[in-house]
PDB file of the backbone (N, CA, C, O) and the ligand in Angstrom, with CONECT records:
HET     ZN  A 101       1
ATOM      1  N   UNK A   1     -65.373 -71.643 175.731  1.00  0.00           N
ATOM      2  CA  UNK A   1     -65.744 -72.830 176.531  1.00  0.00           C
ATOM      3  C   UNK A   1     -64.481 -73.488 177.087  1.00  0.00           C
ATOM      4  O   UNK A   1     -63.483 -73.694 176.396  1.00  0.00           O
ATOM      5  N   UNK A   2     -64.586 -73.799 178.351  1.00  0.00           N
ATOM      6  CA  UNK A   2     -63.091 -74.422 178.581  1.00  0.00           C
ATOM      7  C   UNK A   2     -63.449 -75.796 179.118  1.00  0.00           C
ATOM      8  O   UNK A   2     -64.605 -76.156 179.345  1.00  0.00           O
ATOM      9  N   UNK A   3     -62.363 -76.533 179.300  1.00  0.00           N
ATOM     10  CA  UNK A   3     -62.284 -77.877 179.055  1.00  0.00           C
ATOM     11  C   UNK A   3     -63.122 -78.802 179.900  1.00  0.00           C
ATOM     12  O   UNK A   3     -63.661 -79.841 179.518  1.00  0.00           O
ATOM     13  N   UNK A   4     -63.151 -78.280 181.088  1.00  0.00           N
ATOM     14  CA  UNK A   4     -64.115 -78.917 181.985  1.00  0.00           C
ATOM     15  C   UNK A   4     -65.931 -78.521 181.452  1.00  0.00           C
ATOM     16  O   UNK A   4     -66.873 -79.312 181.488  1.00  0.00           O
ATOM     17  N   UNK A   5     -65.949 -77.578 181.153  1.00  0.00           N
ATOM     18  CA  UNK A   5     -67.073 -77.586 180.458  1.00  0.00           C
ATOM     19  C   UNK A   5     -67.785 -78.544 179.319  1.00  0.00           C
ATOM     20  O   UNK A   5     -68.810 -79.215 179.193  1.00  0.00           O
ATOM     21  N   UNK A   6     -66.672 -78.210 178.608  1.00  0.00           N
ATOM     22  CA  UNK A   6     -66.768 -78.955 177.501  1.00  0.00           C
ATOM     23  C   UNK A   6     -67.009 -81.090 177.677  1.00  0.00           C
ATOM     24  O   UNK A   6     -67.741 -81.920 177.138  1.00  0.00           O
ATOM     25  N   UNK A   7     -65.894 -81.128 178.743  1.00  0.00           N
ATOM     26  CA  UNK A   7     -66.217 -82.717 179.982  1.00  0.00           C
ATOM     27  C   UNK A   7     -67.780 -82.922 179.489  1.00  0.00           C
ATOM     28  O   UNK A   7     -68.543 -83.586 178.787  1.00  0.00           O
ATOM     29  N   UNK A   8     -67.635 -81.686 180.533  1.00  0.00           N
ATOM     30  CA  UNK A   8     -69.957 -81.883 181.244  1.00  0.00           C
ATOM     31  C   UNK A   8     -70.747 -82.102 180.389  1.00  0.00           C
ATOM     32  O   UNK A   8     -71.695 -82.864 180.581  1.00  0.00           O
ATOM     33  N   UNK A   9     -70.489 -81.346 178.996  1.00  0.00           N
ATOM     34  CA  UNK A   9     -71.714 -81.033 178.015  1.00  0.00           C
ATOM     35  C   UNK A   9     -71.560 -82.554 177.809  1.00  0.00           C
ATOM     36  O   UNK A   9     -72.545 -83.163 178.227  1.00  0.00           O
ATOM     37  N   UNK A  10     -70.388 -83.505 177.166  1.00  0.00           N
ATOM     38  CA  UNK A  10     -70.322 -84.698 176.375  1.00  0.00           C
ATOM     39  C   UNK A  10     -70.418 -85.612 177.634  1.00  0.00           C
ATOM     40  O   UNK A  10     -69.940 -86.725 177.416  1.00  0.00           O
ATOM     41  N   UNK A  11     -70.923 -85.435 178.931  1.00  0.00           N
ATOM     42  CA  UNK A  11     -71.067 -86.331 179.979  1.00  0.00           C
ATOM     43  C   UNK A  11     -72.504 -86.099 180.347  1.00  0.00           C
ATOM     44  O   UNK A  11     -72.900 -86.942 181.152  1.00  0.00           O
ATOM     45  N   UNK A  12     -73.488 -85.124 179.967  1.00  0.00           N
ATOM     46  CA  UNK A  12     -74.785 -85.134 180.183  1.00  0.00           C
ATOM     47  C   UNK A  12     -75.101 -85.259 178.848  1.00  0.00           C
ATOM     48  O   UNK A  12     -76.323 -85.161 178.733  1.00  0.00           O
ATOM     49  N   UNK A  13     -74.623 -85.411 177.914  1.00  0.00           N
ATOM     50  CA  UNK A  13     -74.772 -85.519 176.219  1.00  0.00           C
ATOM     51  C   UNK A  13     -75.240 -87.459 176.421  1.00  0.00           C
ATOM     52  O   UNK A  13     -76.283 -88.088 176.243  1.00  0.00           O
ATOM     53  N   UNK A  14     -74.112 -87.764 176.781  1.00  0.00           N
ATOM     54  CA  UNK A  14     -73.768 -89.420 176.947  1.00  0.00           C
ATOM     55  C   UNK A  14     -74.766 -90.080 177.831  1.00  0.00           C
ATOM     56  O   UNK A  14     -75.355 -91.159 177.769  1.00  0.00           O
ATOM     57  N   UNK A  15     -74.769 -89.191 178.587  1.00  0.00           N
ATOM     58  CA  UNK A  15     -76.150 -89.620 179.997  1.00  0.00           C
ATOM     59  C   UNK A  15     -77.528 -89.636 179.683  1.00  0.00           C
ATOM     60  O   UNK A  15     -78.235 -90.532 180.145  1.00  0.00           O
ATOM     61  N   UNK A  16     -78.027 -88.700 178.911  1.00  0.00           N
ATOM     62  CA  UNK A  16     -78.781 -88.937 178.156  1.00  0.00           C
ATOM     63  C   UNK A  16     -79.597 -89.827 177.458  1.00  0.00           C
ATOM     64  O   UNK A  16     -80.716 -90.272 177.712  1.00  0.00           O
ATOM     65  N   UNK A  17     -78.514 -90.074 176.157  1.00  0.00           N
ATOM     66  CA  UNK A  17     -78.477 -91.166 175.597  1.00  0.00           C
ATOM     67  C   UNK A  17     -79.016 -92.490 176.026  1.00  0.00           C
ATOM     68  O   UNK A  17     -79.868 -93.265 175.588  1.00  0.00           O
ATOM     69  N   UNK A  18     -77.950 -92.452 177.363  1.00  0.00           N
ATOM     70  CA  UNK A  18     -77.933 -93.903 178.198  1.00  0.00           C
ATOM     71  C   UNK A  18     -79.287 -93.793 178.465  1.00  0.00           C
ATOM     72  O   UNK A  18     -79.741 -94.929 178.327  1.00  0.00           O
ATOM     73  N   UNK A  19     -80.293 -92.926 178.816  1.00  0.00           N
ATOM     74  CA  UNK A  19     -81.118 -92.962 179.505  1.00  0.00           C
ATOM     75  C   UNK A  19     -82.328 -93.363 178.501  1.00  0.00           C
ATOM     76  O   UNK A  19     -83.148 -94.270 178.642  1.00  0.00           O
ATOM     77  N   UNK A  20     -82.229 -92.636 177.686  1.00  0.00           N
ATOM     78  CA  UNK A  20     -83.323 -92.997 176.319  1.00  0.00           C
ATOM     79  C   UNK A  20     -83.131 -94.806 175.909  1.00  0.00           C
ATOM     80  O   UNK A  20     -84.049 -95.620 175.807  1.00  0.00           O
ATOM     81  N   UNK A  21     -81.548 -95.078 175.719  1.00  0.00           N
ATOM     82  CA  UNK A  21     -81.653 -96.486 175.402  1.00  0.00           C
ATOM     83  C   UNK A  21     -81.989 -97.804 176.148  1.00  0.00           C
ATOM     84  O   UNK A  21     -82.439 -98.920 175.888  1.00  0.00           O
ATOM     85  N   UNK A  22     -81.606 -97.204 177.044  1.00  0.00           N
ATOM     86  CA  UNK A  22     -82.252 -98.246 178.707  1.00  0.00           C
ATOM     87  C   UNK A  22     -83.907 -98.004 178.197  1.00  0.00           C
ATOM     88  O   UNK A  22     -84.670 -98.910 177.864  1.00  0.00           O
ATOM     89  N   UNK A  23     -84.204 -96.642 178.232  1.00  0.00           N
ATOM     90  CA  UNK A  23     -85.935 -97.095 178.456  1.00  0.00           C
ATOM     91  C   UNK A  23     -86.360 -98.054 176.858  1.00  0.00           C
ATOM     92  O   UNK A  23     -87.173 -98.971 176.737  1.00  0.00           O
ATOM     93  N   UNK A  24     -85.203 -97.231 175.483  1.00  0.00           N
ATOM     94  CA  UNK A  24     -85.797 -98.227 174.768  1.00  0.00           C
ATOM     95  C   UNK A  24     -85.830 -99.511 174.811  1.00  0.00           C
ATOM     96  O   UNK A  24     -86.590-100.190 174.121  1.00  0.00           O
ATOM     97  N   UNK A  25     -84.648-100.155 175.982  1.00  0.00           N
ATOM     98  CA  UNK A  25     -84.457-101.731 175.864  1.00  0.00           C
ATOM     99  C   UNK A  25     -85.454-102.185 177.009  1.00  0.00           C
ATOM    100  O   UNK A  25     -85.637-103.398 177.108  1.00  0.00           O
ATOM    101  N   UNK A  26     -86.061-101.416 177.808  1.00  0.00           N
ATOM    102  CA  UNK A  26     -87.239-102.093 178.724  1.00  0.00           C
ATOM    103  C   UNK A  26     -86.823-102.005 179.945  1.00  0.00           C
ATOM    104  O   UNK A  26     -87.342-102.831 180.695  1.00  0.00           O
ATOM    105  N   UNK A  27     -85.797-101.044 180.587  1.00  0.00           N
ATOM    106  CA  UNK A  27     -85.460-100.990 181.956  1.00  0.00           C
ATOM    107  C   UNK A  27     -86.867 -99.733 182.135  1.00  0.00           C
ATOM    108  O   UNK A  27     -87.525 -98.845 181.593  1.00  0.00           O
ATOM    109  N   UNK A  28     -86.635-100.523 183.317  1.00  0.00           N
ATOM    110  CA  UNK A  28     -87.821 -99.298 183.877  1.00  0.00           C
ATOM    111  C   UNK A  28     -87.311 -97.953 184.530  1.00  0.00           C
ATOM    112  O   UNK A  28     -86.139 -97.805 184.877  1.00  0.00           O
ATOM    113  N   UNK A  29     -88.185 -97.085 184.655  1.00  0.00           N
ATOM    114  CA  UNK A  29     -87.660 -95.841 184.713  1.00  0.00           C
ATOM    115  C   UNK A  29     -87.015 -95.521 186.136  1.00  0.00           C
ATOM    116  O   UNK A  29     -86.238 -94.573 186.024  1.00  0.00           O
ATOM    117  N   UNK A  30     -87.071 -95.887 187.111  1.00  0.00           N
ATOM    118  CA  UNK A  30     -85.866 -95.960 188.030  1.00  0.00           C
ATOM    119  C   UNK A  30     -84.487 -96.448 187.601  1.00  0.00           C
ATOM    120  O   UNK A  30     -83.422 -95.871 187.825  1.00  0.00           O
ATOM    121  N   UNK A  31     -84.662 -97.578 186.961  1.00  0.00           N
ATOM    122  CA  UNK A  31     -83.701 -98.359 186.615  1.00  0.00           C
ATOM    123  C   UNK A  31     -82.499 -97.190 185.320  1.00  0.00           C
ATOM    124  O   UNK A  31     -81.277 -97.063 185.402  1.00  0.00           O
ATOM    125  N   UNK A  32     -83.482 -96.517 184.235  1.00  0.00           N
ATOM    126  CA  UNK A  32     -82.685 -95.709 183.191  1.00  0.00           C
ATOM    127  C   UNK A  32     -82.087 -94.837 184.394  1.00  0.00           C
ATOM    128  O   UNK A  32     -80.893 -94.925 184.680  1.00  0.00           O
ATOM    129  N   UNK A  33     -83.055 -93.903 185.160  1.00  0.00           N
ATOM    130  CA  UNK A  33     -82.247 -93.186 185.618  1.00  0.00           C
ATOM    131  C   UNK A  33     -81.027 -93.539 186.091  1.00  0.00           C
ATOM    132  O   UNK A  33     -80.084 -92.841 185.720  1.00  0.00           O
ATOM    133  N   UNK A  34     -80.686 -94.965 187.231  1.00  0.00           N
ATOM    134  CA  UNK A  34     -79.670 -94.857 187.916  1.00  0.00           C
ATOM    135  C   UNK A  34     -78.755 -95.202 187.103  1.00  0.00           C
ATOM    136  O   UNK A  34     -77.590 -94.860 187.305  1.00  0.00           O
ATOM    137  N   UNK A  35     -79.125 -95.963 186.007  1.00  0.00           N
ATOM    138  CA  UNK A  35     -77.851 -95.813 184.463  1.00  0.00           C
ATOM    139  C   UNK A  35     -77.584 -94.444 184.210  1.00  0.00           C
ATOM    140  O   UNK A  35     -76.460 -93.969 184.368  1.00  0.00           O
ATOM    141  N   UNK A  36     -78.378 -93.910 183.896  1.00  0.00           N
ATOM    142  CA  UNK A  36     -78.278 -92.104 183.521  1.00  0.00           C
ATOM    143  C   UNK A  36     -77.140 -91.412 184.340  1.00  0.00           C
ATOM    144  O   UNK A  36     -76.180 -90.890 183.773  1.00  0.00           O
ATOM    145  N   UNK A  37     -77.334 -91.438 186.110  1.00  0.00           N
ATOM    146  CA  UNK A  37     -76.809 -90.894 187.092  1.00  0.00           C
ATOM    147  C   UNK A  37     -74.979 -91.960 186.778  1.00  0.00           C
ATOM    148  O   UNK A  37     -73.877 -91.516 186.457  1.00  0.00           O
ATOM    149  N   UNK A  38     -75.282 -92.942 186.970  1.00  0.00           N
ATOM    150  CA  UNK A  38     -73.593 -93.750 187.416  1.00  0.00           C
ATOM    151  C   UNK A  38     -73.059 -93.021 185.932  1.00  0.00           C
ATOM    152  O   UNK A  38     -72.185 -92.173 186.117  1.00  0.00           O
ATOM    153  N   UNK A  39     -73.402 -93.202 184.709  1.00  0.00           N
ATOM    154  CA  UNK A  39     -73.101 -93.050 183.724  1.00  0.00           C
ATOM    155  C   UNK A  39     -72.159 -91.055 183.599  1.00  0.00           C
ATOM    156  O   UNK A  39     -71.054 -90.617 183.278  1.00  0.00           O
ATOM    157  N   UNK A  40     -73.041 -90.679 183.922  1.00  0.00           N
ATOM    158  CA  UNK A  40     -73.322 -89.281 184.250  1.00  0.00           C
ATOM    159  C   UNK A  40     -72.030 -88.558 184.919  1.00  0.00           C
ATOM    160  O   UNK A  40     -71.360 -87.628 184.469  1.00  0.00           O
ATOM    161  N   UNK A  41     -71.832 -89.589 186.665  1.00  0.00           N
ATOM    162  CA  UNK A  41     -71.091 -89.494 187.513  1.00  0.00           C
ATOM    163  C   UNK A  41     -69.707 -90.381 187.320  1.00  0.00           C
ATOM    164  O   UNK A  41     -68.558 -90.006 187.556  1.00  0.00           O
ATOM    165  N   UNK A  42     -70.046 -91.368 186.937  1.00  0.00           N
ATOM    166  CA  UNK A  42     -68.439 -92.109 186.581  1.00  0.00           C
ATOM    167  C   UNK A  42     -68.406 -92.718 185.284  1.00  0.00           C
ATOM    168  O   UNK A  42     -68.328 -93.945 185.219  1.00  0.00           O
ATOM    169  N   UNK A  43     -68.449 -92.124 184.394  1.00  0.00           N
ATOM    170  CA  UNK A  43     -68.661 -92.872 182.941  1.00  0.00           C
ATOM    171  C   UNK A  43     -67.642 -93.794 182.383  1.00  0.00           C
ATOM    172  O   UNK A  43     -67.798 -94.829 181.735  1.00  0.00           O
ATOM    173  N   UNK A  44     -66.371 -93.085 182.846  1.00  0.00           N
ATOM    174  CA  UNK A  44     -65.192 -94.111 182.800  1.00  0.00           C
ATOM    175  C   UNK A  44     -65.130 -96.160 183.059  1.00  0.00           C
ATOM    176  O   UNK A  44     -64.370 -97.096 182.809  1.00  0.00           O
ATOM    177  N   UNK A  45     -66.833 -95.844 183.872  1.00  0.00           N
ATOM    178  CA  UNK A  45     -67.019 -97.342 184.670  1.00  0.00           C
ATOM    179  C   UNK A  45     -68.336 -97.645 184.126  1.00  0.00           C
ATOM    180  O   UNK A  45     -68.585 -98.802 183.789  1.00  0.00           O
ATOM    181  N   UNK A  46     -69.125 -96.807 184.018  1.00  0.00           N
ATOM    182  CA  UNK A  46     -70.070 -96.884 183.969  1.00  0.00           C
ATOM    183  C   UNK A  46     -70.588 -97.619 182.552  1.00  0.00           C
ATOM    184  O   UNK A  46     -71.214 -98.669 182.402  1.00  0.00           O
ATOM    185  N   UNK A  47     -70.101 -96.692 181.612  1.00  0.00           N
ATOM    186  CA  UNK A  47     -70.757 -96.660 180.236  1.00  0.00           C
ATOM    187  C   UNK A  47     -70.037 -97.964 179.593  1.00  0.00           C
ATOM    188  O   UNK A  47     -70.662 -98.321 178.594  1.00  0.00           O
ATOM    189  N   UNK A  48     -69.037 -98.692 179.834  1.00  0.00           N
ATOM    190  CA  UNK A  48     -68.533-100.094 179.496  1.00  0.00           C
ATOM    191  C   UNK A  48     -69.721-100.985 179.458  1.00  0.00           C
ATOM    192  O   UNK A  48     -70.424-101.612 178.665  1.00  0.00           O
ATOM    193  N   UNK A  49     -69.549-100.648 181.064  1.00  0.00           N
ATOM    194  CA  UNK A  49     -70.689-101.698 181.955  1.00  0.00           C
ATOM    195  C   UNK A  49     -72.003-102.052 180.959  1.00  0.00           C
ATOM    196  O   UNK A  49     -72.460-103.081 180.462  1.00  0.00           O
ATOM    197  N   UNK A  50     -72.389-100.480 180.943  1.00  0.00           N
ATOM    198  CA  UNK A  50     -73.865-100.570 180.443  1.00  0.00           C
ATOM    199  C   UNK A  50     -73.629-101.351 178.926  1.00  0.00           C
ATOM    200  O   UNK A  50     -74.269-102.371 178.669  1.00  0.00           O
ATOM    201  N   UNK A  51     -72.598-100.740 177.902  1.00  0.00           N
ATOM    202  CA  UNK A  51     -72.784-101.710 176.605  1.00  0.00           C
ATOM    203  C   UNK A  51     -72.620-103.432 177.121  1.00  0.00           C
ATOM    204  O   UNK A  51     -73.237-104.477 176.911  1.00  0.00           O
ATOM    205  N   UNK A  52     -71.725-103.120 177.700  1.00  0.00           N
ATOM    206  CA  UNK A  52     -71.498-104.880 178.076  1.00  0.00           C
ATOM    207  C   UNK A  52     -73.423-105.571 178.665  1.00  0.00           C
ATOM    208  O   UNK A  52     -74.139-106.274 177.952  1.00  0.00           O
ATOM    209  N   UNK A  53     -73.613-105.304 179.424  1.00  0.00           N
ATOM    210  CA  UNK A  53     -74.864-105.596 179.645  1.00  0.00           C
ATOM    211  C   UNK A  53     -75.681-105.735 178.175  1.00  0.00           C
ATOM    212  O   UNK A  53     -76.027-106.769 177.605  1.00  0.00           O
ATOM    213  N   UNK A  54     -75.871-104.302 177.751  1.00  0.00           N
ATOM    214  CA  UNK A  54     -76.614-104.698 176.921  1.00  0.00           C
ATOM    215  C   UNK A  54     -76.093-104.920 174.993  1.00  0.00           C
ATOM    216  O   UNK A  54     -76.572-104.715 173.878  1.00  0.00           O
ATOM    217  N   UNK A  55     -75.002-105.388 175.542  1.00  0.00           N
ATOM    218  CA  UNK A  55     -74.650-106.507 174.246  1.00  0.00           C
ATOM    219  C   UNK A  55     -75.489-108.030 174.507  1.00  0.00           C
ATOM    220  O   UNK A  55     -75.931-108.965 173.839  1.00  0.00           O
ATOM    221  N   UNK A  56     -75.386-107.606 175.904  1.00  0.00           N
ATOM    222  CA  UNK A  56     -75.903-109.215 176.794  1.00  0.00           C
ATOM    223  C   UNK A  56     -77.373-109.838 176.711  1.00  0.00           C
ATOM    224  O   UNK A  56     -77.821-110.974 176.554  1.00  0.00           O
ATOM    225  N   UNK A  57     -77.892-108.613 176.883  1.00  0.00           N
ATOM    226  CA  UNK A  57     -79.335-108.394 176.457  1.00  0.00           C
ATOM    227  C   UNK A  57     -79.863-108.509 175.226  1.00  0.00           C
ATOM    228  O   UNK A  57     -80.903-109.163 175.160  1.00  0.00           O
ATOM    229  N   UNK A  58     -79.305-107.919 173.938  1.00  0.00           N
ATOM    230  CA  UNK A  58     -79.568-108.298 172.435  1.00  0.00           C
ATOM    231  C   UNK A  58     -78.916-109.744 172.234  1.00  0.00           C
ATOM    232  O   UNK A  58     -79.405-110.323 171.264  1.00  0.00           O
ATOM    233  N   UNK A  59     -77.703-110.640 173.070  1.00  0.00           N
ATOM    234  CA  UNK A  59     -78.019-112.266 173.265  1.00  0.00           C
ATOM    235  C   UNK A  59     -79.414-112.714 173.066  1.00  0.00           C
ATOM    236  O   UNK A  59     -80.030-113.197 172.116  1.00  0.00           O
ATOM    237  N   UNK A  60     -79.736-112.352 174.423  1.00  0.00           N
ATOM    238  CA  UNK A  60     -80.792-113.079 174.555  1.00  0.00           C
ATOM    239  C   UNK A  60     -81.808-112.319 174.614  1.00  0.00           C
ATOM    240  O   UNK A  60     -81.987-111.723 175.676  1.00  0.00           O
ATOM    241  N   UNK A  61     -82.988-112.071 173.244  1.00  0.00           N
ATOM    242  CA  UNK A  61     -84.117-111.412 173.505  1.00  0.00           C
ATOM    243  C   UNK A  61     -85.212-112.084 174.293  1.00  0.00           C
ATOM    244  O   UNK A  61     -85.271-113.260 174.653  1.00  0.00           O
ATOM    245  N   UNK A  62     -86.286-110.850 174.539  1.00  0.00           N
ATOM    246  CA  UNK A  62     -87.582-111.781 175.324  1.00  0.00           C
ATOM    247  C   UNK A  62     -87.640-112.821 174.191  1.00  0.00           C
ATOM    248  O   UNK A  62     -87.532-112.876 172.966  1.00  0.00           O
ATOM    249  N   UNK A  63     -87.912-113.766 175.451  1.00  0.00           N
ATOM    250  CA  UNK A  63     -88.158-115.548 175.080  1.00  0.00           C
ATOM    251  C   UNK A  63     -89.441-115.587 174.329  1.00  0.00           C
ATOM    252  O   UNK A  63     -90.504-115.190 174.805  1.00  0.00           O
ATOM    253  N   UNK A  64     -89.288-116.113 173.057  1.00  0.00           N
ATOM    254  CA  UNK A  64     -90.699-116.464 172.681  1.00  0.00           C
ATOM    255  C   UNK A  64     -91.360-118.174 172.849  1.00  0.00           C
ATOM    256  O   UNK A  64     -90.661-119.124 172.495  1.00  0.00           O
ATOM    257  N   UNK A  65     -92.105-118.285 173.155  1.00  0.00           N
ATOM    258  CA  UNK A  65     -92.484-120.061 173.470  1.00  0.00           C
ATOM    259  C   UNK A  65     -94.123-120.004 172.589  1.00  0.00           C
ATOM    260  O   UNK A  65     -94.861-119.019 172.588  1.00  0.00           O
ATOM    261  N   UNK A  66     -94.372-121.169 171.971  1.00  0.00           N
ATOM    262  CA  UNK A  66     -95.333-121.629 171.462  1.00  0.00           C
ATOM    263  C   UNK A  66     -96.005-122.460 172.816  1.00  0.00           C
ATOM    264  O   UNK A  66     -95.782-123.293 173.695  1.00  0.00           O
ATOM    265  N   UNK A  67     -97.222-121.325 172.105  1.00  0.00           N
ATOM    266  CA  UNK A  67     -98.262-122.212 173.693  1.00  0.00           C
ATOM    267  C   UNK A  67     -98.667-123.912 173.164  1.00  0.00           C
ATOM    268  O   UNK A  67     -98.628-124.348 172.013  1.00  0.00           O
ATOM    269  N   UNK A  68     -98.940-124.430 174.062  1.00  0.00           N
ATOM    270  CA  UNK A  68     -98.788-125.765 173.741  1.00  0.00           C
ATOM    271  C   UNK A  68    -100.283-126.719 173.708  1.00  0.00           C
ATOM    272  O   UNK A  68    -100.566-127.914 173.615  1.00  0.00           O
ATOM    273  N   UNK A  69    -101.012-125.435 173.842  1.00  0.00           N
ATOM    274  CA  UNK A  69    -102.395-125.345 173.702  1.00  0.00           C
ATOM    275  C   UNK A  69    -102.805-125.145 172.052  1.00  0.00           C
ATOM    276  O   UNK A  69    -103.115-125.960 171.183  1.00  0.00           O
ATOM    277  N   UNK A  70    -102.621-123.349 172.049  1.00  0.00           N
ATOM    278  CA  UNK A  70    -102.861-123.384 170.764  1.00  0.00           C
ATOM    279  C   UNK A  70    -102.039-123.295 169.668  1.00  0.00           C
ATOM    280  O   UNK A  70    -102.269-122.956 168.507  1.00  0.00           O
ATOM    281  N   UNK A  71    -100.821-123.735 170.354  1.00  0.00           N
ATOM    282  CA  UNK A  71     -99.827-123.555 169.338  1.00  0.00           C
ATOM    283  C   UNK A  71     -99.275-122.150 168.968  1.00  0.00           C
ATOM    284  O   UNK A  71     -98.193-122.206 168.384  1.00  0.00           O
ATOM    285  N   UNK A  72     -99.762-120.928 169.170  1.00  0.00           N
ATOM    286  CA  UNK A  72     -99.521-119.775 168.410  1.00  0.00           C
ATOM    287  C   UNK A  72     -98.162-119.166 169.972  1.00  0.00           C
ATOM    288  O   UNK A  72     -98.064-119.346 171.186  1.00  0.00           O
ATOM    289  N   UNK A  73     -97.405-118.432 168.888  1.00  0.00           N
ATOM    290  CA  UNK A  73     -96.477-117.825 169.493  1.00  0.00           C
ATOM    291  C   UNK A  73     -96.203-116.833 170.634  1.00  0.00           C
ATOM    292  O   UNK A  73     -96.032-115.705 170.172  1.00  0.00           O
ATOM    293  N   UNK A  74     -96.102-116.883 172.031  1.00  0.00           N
ATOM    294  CA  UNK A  74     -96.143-115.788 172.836  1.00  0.00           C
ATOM    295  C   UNK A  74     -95.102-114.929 173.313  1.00  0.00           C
ATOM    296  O   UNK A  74     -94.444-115.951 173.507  1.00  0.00           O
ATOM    297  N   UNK A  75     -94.102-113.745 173.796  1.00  0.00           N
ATOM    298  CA  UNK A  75     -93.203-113.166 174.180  1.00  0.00           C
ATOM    299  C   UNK A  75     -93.749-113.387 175.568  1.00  0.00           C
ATOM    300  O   UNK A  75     -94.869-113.534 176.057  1.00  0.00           O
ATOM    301  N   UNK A  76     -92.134-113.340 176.133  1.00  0.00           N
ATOM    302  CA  UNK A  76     -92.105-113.163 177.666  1.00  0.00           C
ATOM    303  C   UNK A  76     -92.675-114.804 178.531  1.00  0.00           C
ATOM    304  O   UNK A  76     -92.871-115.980 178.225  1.00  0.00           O
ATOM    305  N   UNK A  77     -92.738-114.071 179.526  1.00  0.00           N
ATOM    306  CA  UNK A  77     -93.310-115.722 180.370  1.00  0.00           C
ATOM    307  C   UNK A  77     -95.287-115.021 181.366  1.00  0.00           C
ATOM    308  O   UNK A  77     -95.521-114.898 182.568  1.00  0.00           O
ATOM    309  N   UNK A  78     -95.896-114.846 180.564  1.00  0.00           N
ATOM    310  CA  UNK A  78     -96.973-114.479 181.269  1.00  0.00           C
ATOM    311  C   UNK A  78     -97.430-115.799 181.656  1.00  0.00           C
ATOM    312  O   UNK A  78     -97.004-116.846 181.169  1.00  0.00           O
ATOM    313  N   UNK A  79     -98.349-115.697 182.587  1.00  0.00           N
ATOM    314  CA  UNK A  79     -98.995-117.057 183.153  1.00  0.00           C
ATOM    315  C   UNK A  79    -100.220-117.364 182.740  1.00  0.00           C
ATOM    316  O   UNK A  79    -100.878-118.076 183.499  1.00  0.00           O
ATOM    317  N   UNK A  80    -100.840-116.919 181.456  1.00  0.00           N
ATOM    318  CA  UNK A  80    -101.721-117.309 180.486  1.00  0.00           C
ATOM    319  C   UNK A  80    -101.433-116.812 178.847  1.00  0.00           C
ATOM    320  O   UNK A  80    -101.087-115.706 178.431  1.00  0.00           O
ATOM    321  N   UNK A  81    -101.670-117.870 178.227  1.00  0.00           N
ATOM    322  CA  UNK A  81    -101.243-117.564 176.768  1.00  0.00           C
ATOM    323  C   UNK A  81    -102.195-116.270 176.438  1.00  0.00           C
ATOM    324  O   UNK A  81    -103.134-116.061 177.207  1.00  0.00           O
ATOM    325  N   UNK A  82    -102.020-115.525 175.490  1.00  0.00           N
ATOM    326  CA  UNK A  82    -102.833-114.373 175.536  1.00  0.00           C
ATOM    327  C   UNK A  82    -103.444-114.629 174.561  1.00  0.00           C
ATOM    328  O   UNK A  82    -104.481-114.036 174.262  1.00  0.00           O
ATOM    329  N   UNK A  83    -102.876-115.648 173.809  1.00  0.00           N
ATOM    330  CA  UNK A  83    -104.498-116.044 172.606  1.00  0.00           C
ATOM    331  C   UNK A  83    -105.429-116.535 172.729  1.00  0.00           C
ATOM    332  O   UNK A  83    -106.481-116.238 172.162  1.00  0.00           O
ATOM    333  N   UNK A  84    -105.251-117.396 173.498  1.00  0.00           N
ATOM    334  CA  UNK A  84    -105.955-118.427 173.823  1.00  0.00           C
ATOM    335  C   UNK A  84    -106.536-118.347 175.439  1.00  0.00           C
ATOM    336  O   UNK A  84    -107.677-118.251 175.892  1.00  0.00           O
ATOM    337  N   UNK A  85    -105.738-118.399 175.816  1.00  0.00           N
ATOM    338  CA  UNK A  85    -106.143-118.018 177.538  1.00  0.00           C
ATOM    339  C   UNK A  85    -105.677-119.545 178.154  1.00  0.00           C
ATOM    340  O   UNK A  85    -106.288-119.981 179.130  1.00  0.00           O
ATOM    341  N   UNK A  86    -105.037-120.001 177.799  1.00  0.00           N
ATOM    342  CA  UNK A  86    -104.686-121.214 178.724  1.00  0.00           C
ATOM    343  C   UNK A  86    -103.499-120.781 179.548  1.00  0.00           C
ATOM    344  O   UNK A  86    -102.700-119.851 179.436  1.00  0.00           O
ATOM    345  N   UNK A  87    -103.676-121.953 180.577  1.00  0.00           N
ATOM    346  CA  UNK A  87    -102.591-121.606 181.757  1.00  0.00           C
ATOM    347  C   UNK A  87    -101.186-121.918 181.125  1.00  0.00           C
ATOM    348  O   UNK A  87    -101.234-123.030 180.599  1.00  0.00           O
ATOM    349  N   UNK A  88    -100.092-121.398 181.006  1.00  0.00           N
ATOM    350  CA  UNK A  88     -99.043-121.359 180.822  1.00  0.00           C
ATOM    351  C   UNK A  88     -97.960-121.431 181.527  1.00  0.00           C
ATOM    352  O   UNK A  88     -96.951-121.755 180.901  1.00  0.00           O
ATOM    353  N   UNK A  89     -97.844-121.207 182.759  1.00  0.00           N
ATOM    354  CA  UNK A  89     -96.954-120.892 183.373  1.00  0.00           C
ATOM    355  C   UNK A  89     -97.044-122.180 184.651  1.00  0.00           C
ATOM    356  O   UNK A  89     -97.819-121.968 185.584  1.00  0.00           O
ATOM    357  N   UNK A  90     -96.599-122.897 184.644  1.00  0.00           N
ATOM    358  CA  UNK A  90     -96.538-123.887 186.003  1.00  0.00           C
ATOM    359  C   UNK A  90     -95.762-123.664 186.923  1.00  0.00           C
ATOM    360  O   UNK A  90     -94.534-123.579 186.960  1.00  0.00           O
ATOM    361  N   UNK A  91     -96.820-123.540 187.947  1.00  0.00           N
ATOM    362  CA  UNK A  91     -96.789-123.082 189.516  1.00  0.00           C
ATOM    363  C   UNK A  91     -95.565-124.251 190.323  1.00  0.00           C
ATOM    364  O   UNK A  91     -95.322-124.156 191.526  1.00  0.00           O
TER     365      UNK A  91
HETATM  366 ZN    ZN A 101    -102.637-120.544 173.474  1.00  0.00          ZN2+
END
């Protein structure tokens, strides 16, 4: 195996990766890929980027808010509590 080979395998090895952990953190699947591809193609830039981001992202997880209706706990910002069904989200 020679050295540039060896590059590729641990640069589609790495790309990979990137791609599985993006979808596990909730990028959508356009989105893993073009992590996958920059990652892939310039990793030197790329793959910083992406931990930095998502150091950024385990900051701040989806928001949880207590509906103010029924009190019980919801993720994200939907525009009705899902327990209850009240309006949540002001227009
Ligand atoms: Zn509620």
């Amino acid at each position: 195996m020679s050295t540039q080979q060896i590059a590729l395998f641990v640069a589609a090895g790495v790309s990979i990766w990137v791609y599985m952990d993006a979808k596990k953190n909730n990028y959508s699947t356009p989105m893993s890929i073009g992590w996958m591809l920059g990652v892939f193609m310039l990793m030197i830039v790329f793959l910083p980027f992406y931990l930095i981001v998502k150091a950024k992202r385990a900051k701040h997880p989806v928001m949880s808010t207590a509906c103010e209706h029924c009190s019980k706990v919801y993720f994200g910002s939907p525009n009705y509590c899902p327990h209850c069904g009240y309006l949540v989200r002001k227009v």
